[in-house]
C-alpha positions as CSV (number, residue, x, y, z in Angstrom):
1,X,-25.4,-2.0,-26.4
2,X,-26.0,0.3,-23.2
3,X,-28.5,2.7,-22.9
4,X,-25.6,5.7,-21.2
5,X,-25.4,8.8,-22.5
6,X,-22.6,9.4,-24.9
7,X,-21.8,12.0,-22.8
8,X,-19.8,9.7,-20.1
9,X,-16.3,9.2,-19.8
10,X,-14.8,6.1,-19.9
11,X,-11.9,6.7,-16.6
12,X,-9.0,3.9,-15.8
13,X,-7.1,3.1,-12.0
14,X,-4.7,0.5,-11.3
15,X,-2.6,-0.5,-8.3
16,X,-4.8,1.2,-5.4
17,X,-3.0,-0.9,-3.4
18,X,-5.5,-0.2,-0.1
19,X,-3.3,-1.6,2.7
20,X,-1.7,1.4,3.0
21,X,-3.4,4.9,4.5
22,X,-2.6,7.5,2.4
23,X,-3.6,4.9,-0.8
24,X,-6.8,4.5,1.1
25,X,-7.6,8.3,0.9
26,X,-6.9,8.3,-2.5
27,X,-9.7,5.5,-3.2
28,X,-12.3,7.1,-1.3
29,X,-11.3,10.9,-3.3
30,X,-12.6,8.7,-6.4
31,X,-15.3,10.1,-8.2
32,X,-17.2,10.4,-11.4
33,X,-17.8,13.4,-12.9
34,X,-20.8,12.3,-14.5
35,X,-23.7,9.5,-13.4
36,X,-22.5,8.2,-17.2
37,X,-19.0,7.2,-16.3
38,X,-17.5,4.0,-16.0
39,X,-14.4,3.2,-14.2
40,X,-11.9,0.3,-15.6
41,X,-9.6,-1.0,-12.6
42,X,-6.6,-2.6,-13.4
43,X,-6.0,-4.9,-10.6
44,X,-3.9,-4.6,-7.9
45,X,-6.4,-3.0,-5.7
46,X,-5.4,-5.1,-2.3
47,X,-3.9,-8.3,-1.2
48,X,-6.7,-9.4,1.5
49,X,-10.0,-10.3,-0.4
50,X,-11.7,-8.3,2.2
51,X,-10.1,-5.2,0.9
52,X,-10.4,-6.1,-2.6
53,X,-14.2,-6.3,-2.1
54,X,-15.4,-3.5,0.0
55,X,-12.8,-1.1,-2.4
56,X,-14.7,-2.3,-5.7
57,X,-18.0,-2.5,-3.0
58,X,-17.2,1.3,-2.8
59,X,-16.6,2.6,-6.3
60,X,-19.6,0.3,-7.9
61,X,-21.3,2.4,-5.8
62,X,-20.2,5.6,-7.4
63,X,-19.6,5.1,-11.3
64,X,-22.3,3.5,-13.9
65,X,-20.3,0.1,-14.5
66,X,-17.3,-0.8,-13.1
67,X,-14.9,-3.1,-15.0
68,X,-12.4,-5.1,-12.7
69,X,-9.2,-7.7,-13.8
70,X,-6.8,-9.0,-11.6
71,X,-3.3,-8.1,-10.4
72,X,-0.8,-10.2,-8.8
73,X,-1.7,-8.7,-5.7
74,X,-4.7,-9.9,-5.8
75,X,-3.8,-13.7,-6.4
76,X,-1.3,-13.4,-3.5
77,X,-2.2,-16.4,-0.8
78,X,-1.1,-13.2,1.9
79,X,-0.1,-14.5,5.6
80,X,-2.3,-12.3,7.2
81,X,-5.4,-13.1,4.8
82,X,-8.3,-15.2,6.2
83,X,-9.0,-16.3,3.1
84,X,-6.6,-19.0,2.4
85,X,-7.7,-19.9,-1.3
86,X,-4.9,-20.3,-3.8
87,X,-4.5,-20.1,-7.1
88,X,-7.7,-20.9,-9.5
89,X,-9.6,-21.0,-6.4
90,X,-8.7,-18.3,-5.1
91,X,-9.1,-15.5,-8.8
92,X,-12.5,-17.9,-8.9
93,X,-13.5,-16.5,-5.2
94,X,-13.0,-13.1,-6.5
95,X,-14.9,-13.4,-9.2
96,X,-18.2,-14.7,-7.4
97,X,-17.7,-11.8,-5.1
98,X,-17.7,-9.1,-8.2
99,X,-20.3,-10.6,-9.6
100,X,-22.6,-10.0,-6.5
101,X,-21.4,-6.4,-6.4
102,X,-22.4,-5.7,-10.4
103,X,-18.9,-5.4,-11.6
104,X,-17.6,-6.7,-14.6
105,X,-14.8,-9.8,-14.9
106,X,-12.4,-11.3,-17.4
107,X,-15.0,-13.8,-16.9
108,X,-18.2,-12.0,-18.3
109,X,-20.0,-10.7,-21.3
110,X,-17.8,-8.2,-22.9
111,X,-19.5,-4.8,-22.7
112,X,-20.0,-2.2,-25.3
113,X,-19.0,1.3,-24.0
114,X,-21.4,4.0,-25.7
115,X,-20.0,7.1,-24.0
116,X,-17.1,9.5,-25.7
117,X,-14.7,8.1,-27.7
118,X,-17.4,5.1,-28.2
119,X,-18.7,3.0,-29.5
120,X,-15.2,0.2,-28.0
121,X,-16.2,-3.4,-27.2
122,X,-14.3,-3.2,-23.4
123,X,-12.2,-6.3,-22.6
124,X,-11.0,-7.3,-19.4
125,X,-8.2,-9.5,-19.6
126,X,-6.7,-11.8,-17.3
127,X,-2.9,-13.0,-18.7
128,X,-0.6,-13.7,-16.4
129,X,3.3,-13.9,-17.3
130,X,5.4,-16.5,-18.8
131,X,8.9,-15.2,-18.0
132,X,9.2,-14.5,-22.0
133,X,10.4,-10.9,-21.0
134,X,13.9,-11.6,-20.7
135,X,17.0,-10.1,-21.4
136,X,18.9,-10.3,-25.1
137,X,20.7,-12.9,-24.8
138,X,19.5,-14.8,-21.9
139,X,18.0,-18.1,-23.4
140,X,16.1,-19.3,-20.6
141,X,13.6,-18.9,-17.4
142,X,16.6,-20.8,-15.7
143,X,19.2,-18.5,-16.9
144,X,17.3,-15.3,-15.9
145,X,16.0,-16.4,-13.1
146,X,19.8,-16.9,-11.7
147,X,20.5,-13.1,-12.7
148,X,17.7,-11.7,-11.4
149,X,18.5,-12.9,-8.1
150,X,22.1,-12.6,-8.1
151,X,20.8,-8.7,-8.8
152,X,18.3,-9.0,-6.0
153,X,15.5,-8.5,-8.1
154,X,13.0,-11.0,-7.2
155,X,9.2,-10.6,-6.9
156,X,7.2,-11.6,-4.1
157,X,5.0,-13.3,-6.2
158,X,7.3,-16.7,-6.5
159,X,6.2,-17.1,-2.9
160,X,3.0,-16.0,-2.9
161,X,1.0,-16.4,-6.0
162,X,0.3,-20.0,-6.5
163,X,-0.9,-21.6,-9.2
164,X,-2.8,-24.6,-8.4
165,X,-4.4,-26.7,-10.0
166,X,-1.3,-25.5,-12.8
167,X,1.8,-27.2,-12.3
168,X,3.8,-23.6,-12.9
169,X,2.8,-20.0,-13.6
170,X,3.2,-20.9,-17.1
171,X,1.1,-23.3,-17.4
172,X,-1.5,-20.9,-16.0
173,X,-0.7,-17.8,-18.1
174,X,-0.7,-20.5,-21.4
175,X,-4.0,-21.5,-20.7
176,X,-5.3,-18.3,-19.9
177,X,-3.5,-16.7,-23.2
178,X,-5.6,-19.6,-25.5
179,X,-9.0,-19.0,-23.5
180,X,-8.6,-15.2,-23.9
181,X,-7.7,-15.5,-27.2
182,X,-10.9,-17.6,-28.1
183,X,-12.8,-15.1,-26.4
184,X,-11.2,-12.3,-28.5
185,X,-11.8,-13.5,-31.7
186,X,-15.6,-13.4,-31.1
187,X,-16.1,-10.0,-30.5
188,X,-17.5,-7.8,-34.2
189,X,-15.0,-6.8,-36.6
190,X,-16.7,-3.7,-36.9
191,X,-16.1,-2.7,-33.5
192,X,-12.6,-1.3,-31.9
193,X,-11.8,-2.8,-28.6
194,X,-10.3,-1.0,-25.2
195,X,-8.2,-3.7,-23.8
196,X,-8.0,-3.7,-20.0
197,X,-5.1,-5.8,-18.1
198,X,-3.1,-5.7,-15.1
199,X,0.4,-6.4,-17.1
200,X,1.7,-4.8,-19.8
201,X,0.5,-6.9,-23.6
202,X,3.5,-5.7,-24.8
203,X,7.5,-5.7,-24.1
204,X,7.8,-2.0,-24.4
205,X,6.6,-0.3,-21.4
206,X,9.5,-2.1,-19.1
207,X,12.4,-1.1,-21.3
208,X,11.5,1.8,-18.8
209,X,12.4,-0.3,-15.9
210,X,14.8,1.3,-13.3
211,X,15.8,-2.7,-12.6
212,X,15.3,-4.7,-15.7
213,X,15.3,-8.1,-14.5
214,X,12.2,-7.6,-13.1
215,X,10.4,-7.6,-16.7
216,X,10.2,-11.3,-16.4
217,X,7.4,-10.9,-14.6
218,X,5.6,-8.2,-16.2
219,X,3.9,-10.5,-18.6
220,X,4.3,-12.8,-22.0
221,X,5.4,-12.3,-25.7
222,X,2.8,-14.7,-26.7
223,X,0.2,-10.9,-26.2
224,X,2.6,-8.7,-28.4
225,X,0.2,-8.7,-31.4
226,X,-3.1,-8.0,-29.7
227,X,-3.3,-4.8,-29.7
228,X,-3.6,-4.2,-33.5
229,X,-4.8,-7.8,-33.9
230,X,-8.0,-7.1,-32.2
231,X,-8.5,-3.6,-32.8
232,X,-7.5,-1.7,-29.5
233,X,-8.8,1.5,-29.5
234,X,-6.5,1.9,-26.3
235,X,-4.6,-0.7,-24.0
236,X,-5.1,-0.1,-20.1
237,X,-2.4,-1.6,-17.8
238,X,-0.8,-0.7,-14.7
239,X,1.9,-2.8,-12.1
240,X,4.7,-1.1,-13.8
241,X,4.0,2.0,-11.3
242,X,5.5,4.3,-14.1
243,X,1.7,5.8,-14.9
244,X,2.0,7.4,-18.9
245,X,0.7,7.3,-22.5
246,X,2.9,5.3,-24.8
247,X,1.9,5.0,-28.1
248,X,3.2,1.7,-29.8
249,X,2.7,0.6,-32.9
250,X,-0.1,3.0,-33.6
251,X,-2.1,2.0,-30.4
252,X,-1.9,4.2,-27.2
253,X,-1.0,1.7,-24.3
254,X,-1.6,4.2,-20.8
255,X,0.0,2.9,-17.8
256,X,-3.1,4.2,-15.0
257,X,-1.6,3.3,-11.6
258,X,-1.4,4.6,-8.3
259,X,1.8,2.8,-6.6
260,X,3.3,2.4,-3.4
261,X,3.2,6.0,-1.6
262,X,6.5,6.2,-1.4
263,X,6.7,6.6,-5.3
264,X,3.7,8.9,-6.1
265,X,4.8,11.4,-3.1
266,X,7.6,12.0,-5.2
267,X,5.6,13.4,-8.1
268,X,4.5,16.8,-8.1
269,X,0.8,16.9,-6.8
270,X,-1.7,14.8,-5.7
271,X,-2.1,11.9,-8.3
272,X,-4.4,13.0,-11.7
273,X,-6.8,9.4,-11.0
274,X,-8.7,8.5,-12.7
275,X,-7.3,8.7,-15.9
276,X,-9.5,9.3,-19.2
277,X,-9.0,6.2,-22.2
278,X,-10.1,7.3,-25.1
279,X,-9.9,10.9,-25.3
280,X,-6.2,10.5,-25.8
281,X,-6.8,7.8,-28.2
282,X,-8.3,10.3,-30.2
283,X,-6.6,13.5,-29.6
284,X,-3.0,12.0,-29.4
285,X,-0.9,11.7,-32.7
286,X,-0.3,7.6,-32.7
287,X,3.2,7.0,-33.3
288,X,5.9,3.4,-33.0
């Protein structure tokens, strides 16, 4: 248990992506509204570790706890990165570096958030994709793989995000899907969970994709019962860049990202971040 105030908000960010200006200004407009709140971010903060660290440097700096997973962005082996680490090496790296800062990794003692809408054992998760998201009637990676391109949808991560020591992304998201998993299964039955992840745990949000093919790398069906499995108070996920609340199976799943500018400019106002889990969880009517 913590020793926070239940008066603390538990607030959610994803897909900061810091390389470019006006996403910078964003980050450093990040603020608590209490010295009680904690701040889950949902990966995707920058592709250079450099960036990754002084952003999460910045906001530990600002909210009580801060709780950190991965993106694909972050895994990227980027050209112009010093750091030329791949693959387990490389989401290892990361983690030493959160660690020094005080912030919290799919790697770390699950903490119990005491603030409103508490008390939630707060996972962060790290499950990659599998390539399970296909479309009916497509029966393999092969198969999909071949539309996607022939629709131009491919993502940047099949030349970037390497997986090493794995033989294939696969293999990687399989063995992180088993150790998660373990991990799950450990935490109280009496207490709810928030699960934190950079990809959707479920097939839903991307039916909302304005190009379909590129759910196959939005994550893995092997996830889909998680959510009521394990007691989720509230799933936080970004990389879809469509931020909302969708409630699914009784669970509220809230999309909490930023995006490229070019996206959010669009929208009417500045961008509402962070985003407050919980309060909807218990405020919203829960519906499939």
């Amino acid at each position: 248990m913590t020793d926070e105030p239940r008066s603390g908000k538990l607030m959610a960010v994803s897909d900061l992506h810091i390389r470019y200006a006006e996403n910078r200004a964003v980050l450093d407009g990040l603020f608590p509204e209490s010295d009680a709140d904690w701040l889950l971010v949902a990966g995707d903060v920058a592709e250079n570790v450099a960036d990754v660290e002084s952003a999460l440097r910045l906001l530990s700096g600002r909210f009580a706890k801060v709780v950190w997973v991965p993106g694909n962005h972050e895994l990227w082996t980027a050209p112009d990165d010093p750091v030329r680490l791949r693959g387990v090496a490389r989401y290892e790296h990361l983690v030493s570096i959160c660690r020094e800062l005080g912030v919290v990794t799919p790697e770390d003692p699950y903490p119990v958030w005491e603030g409103e809408g508490g008390p939630c054992v707060i996972a962060p998760l790290f499950v990659l994709y599998d390539y399970s998201f296909r479309p009916t009637g497509v029966p393999s990676k092969e198969a999909a793989m071949a539309r996607a391109e022939a629709a131009g949808v491919v993502c940047t991560d099949e030349f970037f995000l390497h997986p090493d020591p794995y033989p294939s992304r696969e293999a990687w998201c399989r063995a992180r899907v088993e150790y998660t998993e373990r991990r799950l299964a450990e935490v109280p039955a009496s207490l709810p969970t928030v699960l934190v992840n950079h990809f959707p745990l479920v097939r839903e949000p991307t039916r909302v994709l304005h190009h379909p093919d590129f759910a196959l790398w939005c994550g893995t069906e092997a996830t889909e019962d998680w959510p009521t499995r394990f007691r989720a108070a509230a799933v936080v996920y970004g990389h879809l860049h469509i931020p909302r609340l969708l409630w699914w199976r009784g669970v509220p799943h809230q999309e909490v990202s930023l995006g490229y500018p070019r996206e959010w400019q669009r929208r009417a106002g500045r961008p509402a971040l962070p985003v407050q889990i919980l309060r909807q969880a218990h405020t919203a009517e829960g519906r499939t």
